[in-house]
C-alpha positions in Angstrom: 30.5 -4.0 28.1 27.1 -3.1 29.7 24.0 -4.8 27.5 22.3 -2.1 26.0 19.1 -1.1 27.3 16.9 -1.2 24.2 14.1 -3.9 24.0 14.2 -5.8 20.5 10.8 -7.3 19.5 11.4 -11.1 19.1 8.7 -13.1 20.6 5.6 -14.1 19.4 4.0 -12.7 15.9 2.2 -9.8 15.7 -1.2 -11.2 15.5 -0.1 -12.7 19.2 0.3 -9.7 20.8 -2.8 -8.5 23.0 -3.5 -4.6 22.4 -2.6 -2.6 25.4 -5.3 -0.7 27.5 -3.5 2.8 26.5 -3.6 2.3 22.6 -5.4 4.6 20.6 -6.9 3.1 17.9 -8.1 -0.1 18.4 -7.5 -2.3 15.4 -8.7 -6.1 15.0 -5.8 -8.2 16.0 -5.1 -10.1 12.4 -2.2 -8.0 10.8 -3.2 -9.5 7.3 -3.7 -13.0 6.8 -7.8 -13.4 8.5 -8.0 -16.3 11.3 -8.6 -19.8 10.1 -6.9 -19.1 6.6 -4.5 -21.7 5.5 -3.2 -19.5 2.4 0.6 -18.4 2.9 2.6 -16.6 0.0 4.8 -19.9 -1.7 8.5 -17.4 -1.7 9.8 -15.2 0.0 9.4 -11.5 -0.5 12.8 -9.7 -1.4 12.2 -7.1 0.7 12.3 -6.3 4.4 9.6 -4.3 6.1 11.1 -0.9 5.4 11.9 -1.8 1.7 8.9 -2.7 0.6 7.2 0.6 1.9 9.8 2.7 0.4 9.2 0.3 -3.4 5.5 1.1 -2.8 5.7 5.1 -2.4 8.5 4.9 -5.1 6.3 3.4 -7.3 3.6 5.5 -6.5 6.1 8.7 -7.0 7.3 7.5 -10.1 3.7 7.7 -11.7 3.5 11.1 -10.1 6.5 12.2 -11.7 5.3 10.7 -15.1 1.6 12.9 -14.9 3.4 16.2 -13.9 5.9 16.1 -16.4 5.1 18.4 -19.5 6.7 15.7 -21.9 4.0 13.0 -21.1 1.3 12.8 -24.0 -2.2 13.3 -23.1 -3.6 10.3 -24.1 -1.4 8.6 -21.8 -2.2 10.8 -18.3 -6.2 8.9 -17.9 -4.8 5.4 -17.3 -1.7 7.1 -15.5 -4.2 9.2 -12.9 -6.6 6.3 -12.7 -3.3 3.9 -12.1 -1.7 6.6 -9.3 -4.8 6.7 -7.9 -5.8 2.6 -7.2 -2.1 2.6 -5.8 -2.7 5.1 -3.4 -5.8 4.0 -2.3 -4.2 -0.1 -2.0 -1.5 1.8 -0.2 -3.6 2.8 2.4 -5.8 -0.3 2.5 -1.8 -2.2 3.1 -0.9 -0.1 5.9 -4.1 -0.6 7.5 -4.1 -4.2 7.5 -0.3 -4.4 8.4 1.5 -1.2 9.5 -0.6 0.8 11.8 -1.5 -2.4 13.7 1.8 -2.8 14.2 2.8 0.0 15.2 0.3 0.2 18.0 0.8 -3.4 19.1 4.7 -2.8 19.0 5.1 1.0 20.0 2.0 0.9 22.2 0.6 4.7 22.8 3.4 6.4 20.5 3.3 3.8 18.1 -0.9 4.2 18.2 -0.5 8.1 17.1 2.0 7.1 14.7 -1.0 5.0 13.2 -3.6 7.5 13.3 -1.2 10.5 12.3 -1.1 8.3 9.2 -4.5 7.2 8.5 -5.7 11.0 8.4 -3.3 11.8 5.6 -4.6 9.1 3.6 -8.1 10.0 4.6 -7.4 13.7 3.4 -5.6 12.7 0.6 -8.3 10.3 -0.7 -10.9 13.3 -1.1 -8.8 14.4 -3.5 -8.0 11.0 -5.2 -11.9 10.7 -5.2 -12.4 14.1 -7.1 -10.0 13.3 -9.5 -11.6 9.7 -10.4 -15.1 11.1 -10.3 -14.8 14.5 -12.0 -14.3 12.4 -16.1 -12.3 15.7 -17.1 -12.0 15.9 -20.8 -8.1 14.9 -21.3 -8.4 17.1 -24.7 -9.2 20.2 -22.7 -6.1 22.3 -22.1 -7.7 24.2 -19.0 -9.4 20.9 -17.9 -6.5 19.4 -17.7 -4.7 22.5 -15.9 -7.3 21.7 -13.2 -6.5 17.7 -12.6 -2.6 18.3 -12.7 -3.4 21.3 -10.1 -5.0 18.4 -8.1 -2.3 16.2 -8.7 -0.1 18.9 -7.5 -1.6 19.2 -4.4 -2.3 15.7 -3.7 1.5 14.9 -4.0 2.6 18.1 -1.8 1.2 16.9 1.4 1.7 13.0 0.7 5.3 13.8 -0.3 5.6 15.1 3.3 3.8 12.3 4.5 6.2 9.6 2.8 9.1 11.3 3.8 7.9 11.4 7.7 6.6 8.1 7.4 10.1 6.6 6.0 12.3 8.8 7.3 10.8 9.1 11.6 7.9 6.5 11.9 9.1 3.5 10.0 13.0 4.0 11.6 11.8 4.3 15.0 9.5 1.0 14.8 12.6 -1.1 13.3 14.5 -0.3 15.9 12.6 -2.7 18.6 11.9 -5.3 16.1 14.3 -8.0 14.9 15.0 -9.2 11.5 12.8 -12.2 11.2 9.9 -10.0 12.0 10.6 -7.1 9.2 10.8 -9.7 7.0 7.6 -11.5 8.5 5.8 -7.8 8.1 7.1 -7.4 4.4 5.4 -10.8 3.8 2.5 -9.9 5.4 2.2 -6.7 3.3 3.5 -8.5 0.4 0.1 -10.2 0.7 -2.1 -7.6 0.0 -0.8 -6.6 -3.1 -3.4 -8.8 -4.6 -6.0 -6.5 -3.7 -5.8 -4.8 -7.5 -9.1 -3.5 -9.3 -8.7 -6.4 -11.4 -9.1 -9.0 -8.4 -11.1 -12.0 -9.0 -12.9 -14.7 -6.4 -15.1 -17.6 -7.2 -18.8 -17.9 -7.3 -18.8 -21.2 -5.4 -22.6 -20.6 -4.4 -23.7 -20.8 -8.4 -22.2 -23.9 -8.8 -19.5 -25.9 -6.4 -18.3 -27.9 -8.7 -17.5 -25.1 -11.3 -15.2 -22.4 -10.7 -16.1 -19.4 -12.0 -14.2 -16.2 -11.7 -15.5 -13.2 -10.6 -14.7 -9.4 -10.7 -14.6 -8.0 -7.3 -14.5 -4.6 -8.5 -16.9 -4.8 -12.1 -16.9 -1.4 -12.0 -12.9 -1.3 -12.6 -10.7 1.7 -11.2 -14.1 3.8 -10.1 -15.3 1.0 -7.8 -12.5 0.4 -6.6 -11.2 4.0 -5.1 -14.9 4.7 -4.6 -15.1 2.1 -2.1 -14.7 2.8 1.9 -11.7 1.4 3.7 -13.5 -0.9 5.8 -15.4 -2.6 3.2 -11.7 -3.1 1.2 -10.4 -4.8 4.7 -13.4 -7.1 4.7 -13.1 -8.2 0.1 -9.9 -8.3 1.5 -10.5 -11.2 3.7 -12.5 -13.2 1.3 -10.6 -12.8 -1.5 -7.6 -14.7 1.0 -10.6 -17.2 2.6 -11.8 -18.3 -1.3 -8.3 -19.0 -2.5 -8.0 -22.1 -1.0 -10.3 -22.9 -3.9 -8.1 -23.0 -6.7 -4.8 -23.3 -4.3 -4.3 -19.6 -4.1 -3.2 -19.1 -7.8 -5.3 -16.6 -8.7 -3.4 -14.4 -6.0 -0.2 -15.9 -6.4 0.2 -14.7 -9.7 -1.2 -11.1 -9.1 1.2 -10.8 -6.2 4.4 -11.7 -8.2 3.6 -9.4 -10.8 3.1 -6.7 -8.6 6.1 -7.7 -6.7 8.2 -7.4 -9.8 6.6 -3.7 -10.4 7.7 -3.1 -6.8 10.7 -4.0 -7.5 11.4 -1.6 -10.6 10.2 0.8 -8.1 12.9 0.0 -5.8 15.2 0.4 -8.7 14.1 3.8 -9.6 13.9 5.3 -6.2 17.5 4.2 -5.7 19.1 5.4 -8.2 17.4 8.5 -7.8 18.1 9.4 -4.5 22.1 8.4 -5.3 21.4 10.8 -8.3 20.3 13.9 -5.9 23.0 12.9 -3.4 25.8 12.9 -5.8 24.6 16.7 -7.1 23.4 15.0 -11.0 19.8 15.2 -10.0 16.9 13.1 -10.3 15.8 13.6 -14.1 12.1 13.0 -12.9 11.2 16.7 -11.7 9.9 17.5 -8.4 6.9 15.3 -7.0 
């Protein structure tokens, strides 16, 4: 039987690869962990590459299904909008540091569009994210809150489309010149970045060395956090990885199980819905 013709990624990382003269957008060559950083994640990720994007926009739809639906109380939408909105803007902040470099390494000039198809949905979807954080509607106000869920409406409709061309075309076509080893490298890779919360803490080693005292990265909470540009995320980013070497990456560690267990709930969900719509029953969540 004739070998097939397909090339399979299998050789060196993705951080080994030098970027191609005909790439589109240049990217820096780390995929997540920065040069020179010893930190690696203790386990292994139970996802692939593929899975763990899918458990992130799951979890991500999930909330979205939660603020649309009429039964949810309103005291409960605030910390439900602020929460879809710090995952979406991680999210992009993930795929930035892992995915789109990829892609472009991997796919070369296809795999480069593919990348900056994606970065200007997020970029036009996080105009809207950044309304809805900034605009403090009064959650009491029927018409108010006719307004945010309107946004919320229209945020979802194009990033629905987005997820579903993004899982269903982009994502598919990449795995299919990769191997194994290196979805499962990728997932770990984005599995890293999941530490990058609001609620992320590094050490003030310059107060005192021998003391280590946490701080807040984002002290303003949720606000700072989606208020604050994508490349300046990339670089808190790096140091929150370069400082953990301070306490042995514990901090992190911790923050990145527990949002690996909410990813996988996520998983769960999405699952189960999409056998629910394939088998006729439905998803019980509403539309996104």
């Amino acid at each position: 039987m004739k070998p097939s013709a397909k090339k399979r990624f299998t050789g060196a990382t993705i951080i080994d690869i030098m970027p191609r003269d005909d790439i589109l957008v240049k990217q820096p060559t780390s995929v997540a962990t920065p040069p020179n950083s010893t930190f690696t994640l203790p386990f292994s990720t139970p996802f692939t590459f593929p899975e763990i994007i899918d458990a992130d926009h799951f979890t991500i739809n999930g909330l979205a299904r939660r603020i649309r639906s009429s039964s949810t109380p309103a005291i409960e939408l605030r910390s439900l909008i602020f929460e879809v909105c710090w995952r979406l803007i991680r999210h992009d902040l993930s795929e930035d540091l892992v995915m789109r470099p990829a892609f472009a390494n991997v796919l070369g000039k296809p795999g480069a569009e593919m990348a900056e198809h994606d970065r200007r949905d997020h970029m036009r979807g996080r105009e809207i994210l950044l309304k809805l954080v900034n605009s403090e509607p009064d959650f009491e106000d029927p018409a108010a809150m006719r307004r945010v869920l309107g946004m919320v409406g229209d945020l979802f409709d194009e990033l629905g489309e987005h997820m579903a061309i993004e899982s269903g075309e982009h994502i598919p076509k990449f795995c299919t010149v990769i191997d194994q080893e290196t979805s499962q490298r990728l997932a770990r890779d984005y599995a890293m970045t999941l530490c990058m919360t609001p609620y992320i803490t590094t050490f003030n080693v310059d107060a005192d060395p021998r003391m280590l005292t946490p701080v807040l990265m984002f002290p303003g909470g949720v606000k700072t956090y989606v208020n604050t540009d994508l490349t300046v995320l990339r670089r808190i980013y790096n140091e929150v990885i370069k400082d953990a070497k301070h306490d042995n990456g514990k901090r992190i560690k911790e923050e990145i199980e527990k949002e690996i267990e909410r990813l996988k709930v996520g998983k769960w969900l999405g699952y189960n819905e999409r056998k629910a719509l394939r088998e006729g029953k439905g998803g019980g969540m509403g539309k996104l």
